[in-house]
DRENKE-240162 format. One line per 2 residues: their letters; for each residue y, x, z of C-alpha. Coordinates in nm, 3 decimals. Example, Ala and Ser with C-alpha at 12.3 -4.5 7.8 and 13.67 -1.06 7.14 Angstrom:
DRENKE-240162
AS> -0.450,1.230,0.780; -0.106,1.367,0.714
This chain:
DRENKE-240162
XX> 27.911,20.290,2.868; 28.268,20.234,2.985
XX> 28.532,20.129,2.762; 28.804,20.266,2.668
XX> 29.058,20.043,2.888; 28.853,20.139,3.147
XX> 28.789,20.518,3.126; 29.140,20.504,3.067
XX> 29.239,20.421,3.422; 28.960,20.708,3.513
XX> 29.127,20.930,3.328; 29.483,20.913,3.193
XX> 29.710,21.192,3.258; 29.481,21.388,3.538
XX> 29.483,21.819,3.453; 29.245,21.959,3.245
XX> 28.987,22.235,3.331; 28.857,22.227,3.005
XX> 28.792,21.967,2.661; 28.529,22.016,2.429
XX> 28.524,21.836,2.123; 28.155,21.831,1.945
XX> 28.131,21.639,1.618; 27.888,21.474,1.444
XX> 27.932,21.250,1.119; 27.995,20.959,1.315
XX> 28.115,21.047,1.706; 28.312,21.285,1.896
XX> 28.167,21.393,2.214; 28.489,21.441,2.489
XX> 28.363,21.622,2.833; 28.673,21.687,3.084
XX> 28.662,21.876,3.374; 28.964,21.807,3.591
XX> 29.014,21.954,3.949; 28.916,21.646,4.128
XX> 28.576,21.614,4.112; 28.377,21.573,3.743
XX> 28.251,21.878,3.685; 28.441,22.138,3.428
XX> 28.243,22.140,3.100; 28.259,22.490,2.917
XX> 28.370,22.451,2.570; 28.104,22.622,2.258
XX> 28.118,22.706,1.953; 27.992,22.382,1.768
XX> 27.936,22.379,1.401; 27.947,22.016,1.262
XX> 27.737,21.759,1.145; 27.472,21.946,1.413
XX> 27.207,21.659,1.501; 27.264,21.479,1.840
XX> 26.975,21.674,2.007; 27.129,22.000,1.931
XX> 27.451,21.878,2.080; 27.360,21.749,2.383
XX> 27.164,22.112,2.407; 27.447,22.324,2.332
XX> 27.771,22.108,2.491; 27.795,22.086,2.871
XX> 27.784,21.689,2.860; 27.505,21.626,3.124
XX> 27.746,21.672,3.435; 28.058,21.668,3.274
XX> 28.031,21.283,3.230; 28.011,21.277,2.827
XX> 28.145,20.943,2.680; 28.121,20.894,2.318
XX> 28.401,20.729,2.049; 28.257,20.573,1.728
XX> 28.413,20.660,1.398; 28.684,20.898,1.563
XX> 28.524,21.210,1.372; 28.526,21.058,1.093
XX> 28.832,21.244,0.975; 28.774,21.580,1.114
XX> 28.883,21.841,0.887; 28.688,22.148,0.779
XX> 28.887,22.393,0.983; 28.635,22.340,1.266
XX> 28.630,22.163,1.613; 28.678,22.474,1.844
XX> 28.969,22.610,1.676; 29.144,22.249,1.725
XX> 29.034,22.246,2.097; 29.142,22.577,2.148
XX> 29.480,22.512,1.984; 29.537,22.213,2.217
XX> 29.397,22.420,2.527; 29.706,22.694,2.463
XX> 29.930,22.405,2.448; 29.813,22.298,2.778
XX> 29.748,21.920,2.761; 29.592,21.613,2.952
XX> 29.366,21.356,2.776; 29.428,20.972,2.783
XX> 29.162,20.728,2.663; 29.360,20.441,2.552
XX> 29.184,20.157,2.419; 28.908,20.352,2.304
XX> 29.160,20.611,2.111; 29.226,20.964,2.174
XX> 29.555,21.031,2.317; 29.690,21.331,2.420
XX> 30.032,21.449,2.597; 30.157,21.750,2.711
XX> 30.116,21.887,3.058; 30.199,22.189,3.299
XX> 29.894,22.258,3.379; 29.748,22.568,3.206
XX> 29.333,22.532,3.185; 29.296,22.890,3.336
XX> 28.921,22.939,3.329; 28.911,22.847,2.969
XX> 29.189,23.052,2.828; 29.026,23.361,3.019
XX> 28.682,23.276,2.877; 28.785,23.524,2.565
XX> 28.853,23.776,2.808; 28.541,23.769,3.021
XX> 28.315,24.038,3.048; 27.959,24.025,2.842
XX> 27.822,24.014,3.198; 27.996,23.756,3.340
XX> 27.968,23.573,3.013; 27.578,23.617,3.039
XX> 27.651,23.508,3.489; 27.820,23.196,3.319
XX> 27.612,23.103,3.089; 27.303,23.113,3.310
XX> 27.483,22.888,3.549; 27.609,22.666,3.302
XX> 27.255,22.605,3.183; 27.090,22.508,3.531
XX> 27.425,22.318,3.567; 27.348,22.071,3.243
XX> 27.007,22.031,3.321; 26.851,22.097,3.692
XX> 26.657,21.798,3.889; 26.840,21.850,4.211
XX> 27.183,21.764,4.144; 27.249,21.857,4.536
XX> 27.151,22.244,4.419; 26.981,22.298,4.730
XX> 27.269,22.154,4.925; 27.506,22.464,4.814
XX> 27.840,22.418,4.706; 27.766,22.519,4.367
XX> 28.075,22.550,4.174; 28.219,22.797,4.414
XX> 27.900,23.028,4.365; 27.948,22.984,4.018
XX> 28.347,23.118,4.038; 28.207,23.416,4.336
XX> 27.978,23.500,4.053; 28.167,23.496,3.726
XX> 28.467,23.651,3.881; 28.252,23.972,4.025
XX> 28.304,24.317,3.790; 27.991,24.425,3.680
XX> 27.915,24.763,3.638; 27.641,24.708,3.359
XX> 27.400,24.403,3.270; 27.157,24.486,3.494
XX> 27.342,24.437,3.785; 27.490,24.083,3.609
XX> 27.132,24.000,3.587; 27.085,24.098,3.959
XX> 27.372,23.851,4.010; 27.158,23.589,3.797
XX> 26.872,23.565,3.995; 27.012,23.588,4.295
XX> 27.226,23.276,4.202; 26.951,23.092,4.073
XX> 26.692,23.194,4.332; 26.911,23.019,4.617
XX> 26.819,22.670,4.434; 26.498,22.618,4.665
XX> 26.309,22.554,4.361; 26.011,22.867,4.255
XX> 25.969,22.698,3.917; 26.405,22.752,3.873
XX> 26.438,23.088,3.785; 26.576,23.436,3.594
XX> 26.348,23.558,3.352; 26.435,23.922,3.259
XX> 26.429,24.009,2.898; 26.049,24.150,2.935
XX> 25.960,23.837,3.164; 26.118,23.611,2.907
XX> 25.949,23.771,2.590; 25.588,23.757,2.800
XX> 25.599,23.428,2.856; 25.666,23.343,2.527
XX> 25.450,23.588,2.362; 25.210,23.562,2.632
XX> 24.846,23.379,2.696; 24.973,23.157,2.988
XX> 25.239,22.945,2.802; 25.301,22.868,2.404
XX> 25.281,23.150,2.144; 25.624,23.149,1.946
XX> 25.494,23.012,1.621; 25.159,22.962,1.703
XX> 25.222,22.635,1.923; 24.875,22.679,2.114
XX> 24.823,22.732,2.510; 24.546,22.943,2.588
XX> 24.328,22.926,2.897; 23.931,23.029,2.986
XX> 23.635,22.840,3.047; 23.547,22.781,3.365
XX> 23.313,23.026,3.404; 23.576,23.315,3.255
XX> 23.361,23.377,2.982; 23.518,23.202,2.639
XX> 23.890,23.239,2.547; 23.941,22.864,2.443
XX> 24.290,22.599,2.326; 24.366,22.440,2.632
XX> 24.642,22.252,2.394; 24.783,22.266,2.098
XX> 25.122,22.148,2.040; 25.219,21.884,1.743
XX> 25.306,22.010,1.400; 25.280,22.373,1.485
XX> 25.125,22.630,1.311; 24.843,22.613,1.512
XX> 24.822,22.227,1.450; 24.868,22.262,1.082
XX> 24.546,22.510,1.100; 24.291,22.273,1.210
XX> 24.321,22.429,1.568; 24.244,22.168,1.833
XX> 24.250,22.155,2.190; 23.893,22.278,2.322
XX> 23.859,22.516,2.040; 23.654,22.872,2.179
XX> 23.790,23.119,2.001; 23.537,23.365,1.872
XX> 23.737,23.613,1.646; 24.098,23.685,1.552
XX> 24.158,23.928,1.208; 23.814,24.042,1.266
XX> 23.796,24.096,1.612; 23.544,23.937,1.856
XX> 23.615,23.772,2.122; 23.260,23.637,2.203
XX> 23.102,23.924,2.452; 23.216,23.740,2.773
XX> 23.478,23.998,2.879; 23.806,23.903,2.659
XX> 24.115,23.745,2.846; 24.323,23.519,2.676
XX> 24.634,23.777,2.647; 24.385,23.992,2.435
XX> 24.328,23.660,2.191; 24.735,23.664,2.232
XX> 24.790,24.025,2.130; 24.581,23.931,1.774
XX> 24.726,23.573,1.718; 25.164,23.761,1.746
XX> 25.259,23.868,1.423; 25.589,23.887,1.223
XX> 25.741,23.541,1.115; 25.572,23.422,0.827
XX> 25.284,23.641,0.875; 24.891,23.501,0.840
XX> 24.633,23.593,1.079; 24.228,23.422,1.050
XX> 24.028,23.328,1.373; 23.691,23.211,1.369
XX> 23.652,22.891,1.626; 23.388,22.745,1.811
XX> 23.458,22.365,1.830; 23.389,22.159,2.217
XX> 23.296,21.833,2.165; 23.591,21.585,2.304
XX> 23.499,21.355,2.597; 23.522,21.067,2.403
XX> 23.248,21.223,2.195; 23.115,21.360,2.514
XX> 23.065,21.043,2.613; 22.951,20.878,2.335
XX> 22.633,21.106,2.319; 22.534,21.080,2.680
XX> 22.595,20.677,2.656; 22.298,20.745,2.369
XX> 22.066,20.915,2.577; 22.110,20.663,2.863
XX> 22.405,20.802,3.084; 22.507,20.512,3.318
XX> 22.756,20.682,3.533; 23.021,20.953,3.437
XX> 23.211,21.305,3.645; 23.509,21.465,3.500
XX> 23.523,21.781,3.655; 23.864,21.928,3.648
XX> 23.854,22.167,3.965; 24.069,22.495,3.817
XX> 24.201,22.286,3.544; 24.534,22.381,3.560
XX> 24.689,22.073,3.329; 24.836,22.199,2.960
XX> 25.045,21.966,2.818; 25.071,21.569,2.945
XX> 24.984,21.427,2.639; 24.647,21.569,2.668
XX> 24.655,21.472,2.994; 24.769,21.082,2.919
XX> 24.521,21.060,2.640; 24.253,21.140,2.841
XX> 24.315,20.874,3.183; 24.353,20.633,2.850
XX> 24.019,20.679,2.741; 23.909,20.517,3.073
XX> 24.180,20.242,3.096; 24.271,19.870,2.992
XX> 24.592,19.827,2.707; 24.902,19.813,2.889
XX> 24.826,19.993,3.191; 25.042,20.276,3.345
XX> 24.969,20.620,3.333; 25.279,20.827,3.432
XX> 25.664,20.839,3.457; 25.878,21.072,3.394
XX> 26.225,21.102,3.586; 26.508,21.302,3.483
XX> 26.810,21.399,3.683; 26.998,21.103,3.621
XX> 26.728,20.907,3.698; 26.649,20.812,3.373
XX> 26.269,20.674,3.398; 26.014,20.698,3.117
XX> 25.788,20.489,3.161; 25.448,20.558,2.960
XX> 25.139,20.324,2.949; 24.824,20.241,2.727
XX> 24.850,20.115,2.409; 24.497,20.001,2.384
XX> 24.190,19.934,2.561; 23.973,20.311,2.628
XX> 23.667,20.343,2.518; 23.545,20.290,2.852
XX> 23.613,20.049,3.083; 23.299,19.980,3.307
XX> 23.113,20.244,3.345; 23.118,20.405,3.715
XX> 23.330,20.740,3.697; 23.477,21.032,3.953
XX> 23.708,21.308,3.920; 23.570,21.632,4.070
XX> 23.927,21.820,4.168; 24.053,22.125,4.402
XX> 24.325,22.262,4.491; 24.393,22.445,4.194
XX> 24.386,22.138,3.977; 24.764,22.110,3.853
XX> 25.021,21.944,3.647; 24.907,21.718,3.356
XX> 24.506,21.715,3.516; 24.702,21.590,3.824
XX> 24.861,21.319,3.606; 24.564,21.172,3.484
XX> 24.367,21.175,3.792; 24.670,20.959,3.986
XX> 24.659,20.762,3.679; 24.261,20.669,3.726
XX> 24.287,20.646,4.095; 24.595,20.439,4.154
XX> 24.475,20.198,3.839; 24.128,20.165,4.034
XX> 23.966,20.293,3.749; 23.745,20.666,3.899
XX> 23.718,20.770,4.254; 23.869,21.082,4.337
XX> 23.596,21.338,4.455; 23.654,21.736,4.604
XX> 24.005,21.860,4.799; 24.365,21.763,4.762
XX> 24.465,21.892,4.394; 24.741,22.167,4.365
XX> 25.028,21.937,4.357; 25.254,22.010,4.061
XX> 25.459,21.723,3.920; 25.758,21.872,3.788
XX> 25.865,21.915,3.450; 26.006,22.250,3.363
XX> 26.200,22.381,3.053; 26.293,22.733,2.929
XX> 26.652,22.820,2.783; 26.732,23.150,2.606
XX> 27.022,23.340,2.736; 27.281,23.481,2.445
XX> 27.263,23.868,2.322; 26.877,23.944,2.427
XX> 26.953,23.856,2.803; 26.624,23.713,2.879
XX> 26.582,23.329,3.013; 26.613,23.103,3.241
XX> 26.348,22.864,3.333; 26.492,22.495,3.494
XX> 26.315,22.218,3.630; 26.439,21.920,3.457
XX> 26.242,21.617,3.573; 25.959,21.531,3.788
XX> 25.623,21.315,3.767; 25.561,20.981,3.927
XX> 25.248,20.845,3.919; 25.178,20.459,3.863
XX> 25.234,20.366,4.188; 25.545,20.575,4.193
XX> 25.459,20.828,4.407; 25.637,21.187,4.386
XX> 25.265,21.435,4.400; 25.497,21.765,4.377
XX> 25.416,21.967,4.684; 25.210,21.716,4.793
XX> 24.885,21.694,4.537; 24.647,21.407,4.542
XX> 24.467,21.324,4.836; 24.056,21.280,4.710
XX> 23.888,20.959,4.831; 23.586,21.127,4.898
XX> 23.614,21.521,5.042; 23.375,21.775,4.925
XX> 23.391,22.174,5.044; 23.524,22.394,4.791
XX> 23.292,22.643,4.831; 23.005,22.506,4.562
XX> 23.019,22.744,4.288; 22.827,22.618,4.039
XX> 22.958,22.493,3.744; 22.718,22.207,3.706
XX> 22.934,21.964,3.919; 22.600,21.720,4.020
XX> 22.481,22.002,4.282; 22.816,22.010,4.434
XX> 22.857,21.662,4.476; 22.688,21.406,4.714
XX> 22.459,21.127,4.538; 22.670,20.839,4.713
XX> 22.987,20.916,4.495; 23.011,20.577,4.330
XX> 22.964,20.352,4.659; 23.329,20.398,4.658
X> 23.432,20.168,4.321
């Protein structure tokens, strides 16, 4: 972080775009936008003593260069942090950081984009906020090589005849990025995915998915302290009946185990589970019966979450070993490895993939392959290593889904687009689900 003398030099006396002031207990968060060159950071309607989390969610700080001043809040009075930074925006001022203190003066400069916030449109308030979102938080900070503040002022100072055609103006704007998995979600699309089989269940917490031969409904993850956690659901879990419906005659779909698990907030609802053994009790029984050699067949798995993924490549690996980073748009690495020695650390082992393997399954076969742990058996997985999030849009506007930071794999390489390349190709077209007909019996010459 920069001191004060120094952001002072930065920043002393240069036009505002915009201040926001968010407080906590303990800091004030300052983002300034000035015409030449850090990006102008809409101000919001903050409430105080909101956790840091929830700040850095609702306050433009990620591009807006966000520096932080111990103790300064420490005063604020009661009458609120917008209606102080929208007093000082009417007055038209500059901000000087002098000596890590606050100073401001006045200027001539009028912050025109923020006094004619209050008089924006609800669609180009909804145009604004979208961008502002993908602004805070997208991977590419190049935005497809587009000069993306001037889209955002073409967009936000259109007339809009109604919301659809602002939403129109949405996707259009966020389409252009280059990235499928950046994108509008209507107000139906955003409700589906939410209330929908193929992502989490709003208060349910659990991912749904199909066994590989289509005929069980099962948990393909289950996210921490949810509902669904706090239920004894865990990942694996076949789902045989929901409020007294079955779900065990080979036909249902996972949006028809969705329909019964929605309810009101607050609402109960009973399903009857089938419980999959885990592969570390997998394994444990076949050790028993005299199993020497081991095949993890993810071909279709299409990931879930990473921690089921990372748990999984651990159960095969040595304390201390890497499994996966995670890179955000600053470049921020997270860097996540073992703990402890797997369960297994000898034993020969391949991953049977395909192309539709994806995301998290991806994760953990890099993570066995690159550590020289399993050889990689099938075709070249899906190639999905990107990390996406979804925002809500204000007033029932629907969504928009960002990318926010990408996989590398322990050798640091980037799979997204790319996929894993298999050490030992097999042709996709075996059908059976009993992965030792596919497969050729000289698999493990390769460890």
């Amino acid at each position: 972080m920069r001191t004060g003398s120094q952001l002072s030099k930065t920043l002393k006396a240069i036009p505002l775009w915009g201040v926001a002031l968010c407080s906590t207990s303990t800091v004030i968060h300052a983002f300034v936008g000035p015409s030449g060159g850090i990006s102008p950071g809409p101000f919001e309607v903050v409430p105080l003593r909101l956790p840091k989390l929830s700040l850095k969610r609702l306050c433009h700080e990620e591009n807006a260069r966000d520096y932080l001043f111990p103790g300064v809040a420490e005063g604020t009075k009661k009458r609120g942090t917008v209606s102080v930074v929208e007093e000082w925006l009417r007055k038209g001022l500059t901000i000087a950081i002098l000596s890590g203190a606050l100073a401001f003066a006045p200027c001539s400069v009028q912050p025109s984009w923020a006094e004619n916030f209050g008089s924006m449109s609800d669609e180009q308030k909804a145009v604004a906020e979208a961008w502002r979102i993908v602004d805070s938080t997208f991977l590419d900070r190049t935005f497809n090589g587009q000069d993306w503040f001037k889209l955002r002022q073409d967009a936000v100072s259109k007339k809009y005849k109604n919301m659809e055609e602002a939403q129109a103006a949405i996707e259009n704007l966020v389409g252009g990025l280059g990235d499928k998995y950046t994108r509008y979600l209507n107000p139906r699309k955003y409700d589906s995915i939410f209330n929908s089989a193929t992502g989490n269940l709003v208060g349910v917490g659990v991912e749904l998915s199909t066994t590989k031969d289509k005929s069980r409904v099962v948990a393909a993850d289950v996210e921490a302290n949810s509902p669904a956690s706090k239920g004894g659901i865990q990942p694996r879990d076949v789902f045989l009946e929901v409020d007294g419906t079955r779900f065990d005659d080979g036909t249902a779909t996972p949006d028809d185990v969705a329909s019964k698990l929605r309810g009101p907030e607050g609402s109960k609802v009973g399903a009857v589970l089938q419980r999959a053994q885990t592969v570390a009790e997998k394994i444990d029984e076949l050790k028993k019966k005299g199993a020497k050699s081991f095949v993890l067949d993810l071909r279709g798995n299409p990931g879930g979450l990473l921690p089921g993924g990372f748990d999984t490549a651990s159960l095969f690996l040595e304390a201390n070993k890497p499994v996966v980073f995670v890179v955000n748009k600053k470049g921020v690495v997270d860097a996540q490895q073992t703990l402890n020695d797997g369960i297994d650390l000898d034993s020969p082992l391949a991953i049977y993939v395909d192309g539709n393997t994806a995301s998290a399954a991806e994760v953990m076969t890099a993570a066995l392959q690159e550590n020289g742990r399993a050889v990689i058996v099938g075709e070249q997985t899906f190639g999905k290593g990107i990390v996406q999030t979804i925002r809500p849009l204000s007033n029932n506007n629907g969504g928009v889904g960002v990318t926010v930071a990408r996989y590398e794999t322990p050798q640091h390489h980037d799979i997204n687009k790319q996929g894993i390349k298999v050490d030992i190709p097999v042709p996709a077209d075996c059908e059976s689900i009993d992965a030792l007909v596919c497969l050729p019996s000289n698999i493990f010459k390769k460890l």
